[in-house]
C-alpha positions in Angstrom: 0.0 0.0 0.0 1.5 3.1 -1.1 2.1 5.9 1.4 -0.7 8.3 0.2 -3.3 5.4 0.8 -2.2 4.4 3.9 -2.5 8.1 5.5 -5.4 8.3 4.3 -7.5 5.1 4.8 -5.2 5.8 8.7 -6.8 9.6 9.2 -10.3 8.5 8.0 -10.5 5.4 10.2 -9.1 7.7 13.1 -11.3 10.4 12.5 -14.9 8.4 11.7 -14.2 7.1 15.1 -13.2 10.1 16.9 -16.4 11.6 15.0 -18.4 8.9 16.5 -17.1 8.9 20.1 -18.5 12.3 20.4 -22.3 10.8 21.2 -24.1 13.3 18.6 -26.8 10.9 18.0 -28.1 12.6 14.3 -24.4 12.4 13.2 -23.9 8.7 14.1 -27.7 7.9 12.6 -26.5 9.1 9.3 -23.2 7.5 9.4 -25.2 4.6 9.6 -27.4 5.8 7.1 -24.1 5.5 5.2 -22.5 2.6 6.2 -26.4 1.2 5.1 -26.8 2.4 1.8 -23.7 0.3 -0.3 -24.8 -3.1 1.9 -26.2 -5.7 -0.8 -30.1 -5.2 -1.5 -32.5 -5.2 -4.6 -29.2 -3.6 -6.0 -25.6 -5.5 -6.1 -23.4 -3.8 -3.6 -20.7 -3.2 -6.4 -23.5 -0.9 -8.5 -23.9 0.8 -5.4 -20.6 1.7 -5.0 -20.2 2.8 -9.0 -23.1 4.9 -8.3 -21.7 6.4 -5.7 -18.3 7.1 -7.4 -20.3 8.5 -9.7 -21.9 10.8 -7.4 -18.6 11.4 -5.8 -17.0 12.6 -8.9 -19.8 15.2 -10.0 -19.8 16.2 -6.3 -16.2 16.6 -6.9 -15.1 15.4 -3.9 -11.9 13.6 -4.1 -11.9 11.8 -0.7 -15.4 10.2 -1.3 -13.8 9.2 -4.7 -11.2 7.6 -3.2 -13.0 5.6 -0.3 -15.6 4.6 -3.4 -12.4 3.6 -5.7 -10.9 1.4 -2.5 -14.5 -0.3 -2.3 -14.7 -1.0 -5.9 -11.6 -2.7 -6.1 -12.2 -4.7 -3.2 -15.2 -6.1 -5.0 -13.3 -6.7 -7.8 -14.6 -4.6 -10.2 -12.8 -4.3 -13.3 -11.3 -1.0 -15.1 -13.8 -1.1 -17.8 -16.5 -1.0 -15.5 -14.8 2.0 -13.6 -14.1 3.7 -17.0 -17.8 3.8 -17.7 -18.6 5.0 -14.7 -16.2 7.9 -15.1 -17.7 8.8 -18.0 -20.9 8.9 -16.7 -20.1 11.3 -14.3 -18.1 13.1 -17.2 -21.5 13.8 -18.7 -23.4 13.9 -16.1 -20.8 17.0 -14.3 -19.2 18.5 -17.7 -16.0 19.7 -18.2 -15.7 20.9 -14.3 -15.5 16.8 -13.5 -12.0 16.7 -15.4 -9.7 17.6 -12.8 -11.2 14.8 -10.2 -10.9 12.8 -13.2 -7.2 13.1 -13.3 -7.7 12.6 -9.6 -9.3 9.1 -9.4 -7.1 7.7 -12.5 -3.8 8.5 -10.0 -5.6 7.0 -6.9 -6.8 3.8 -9.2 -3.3 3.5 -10.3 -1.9 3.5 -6.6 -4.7 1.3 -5.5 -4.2 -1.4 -8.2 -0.8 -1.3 -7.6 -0.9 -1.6 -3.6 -3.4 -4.7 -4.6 0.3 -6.1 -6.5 2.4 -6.3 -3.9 
């Protein structure tokens, strides 16, 4: 696992719990509201996660893409299926999607090649 995964896979585990420590009942309710969501159901567990990279990228938030990459490799799902996806949320977000873009090819790459070794 590269050193930019690590870190942050290390400060999100830290901080989710430190987050959930604090007893704010709404905030742990929609954490597991969260945590809820991508379990299997009348969807496959991996399309939720694609949709949710999806989401992710046209939210244009590059630690939810991450976290949503991580989950999609763990299921296995294959880099065609995360290039479509992409491009969904290419069309779906326009042109302000690209730089995210650049971001989840670089954290795929580091991923895949954490999975390697």
């Amino acid at each position: 696992m590269t050193e930019e995964l690590k870190q942050f896979q290390e400060f999100r585990e830290k901080m989710n719990k430190r987050i959930l420590e604090s007893g704010n009942k709404e905030i742990q309710r929609f954490f597991s509201l969260d945590k809820n969501a991508y379990k299997e159901g009348a969807l496959p567990a991996e399309t939720k996660e694609l949709l949710g990279l999806v989401a992710s990228l046209v939210l244009r938030c590059n630690d939810c893409v991450t976290y949503h990459l991580i989950q999609c490799a763990n299921l296995g799902l294959k880099n065609e299926q995360l290039y479509e996806a992409f491009n969904v949320a290419l069309l779906v977000g326009g042109s302000i999607v690209i730089p995210h873009l650049r971001n989840a090819f670089a954290m795929l790459d580091e991923i895949q090649s954490s999975q390697k070794t």
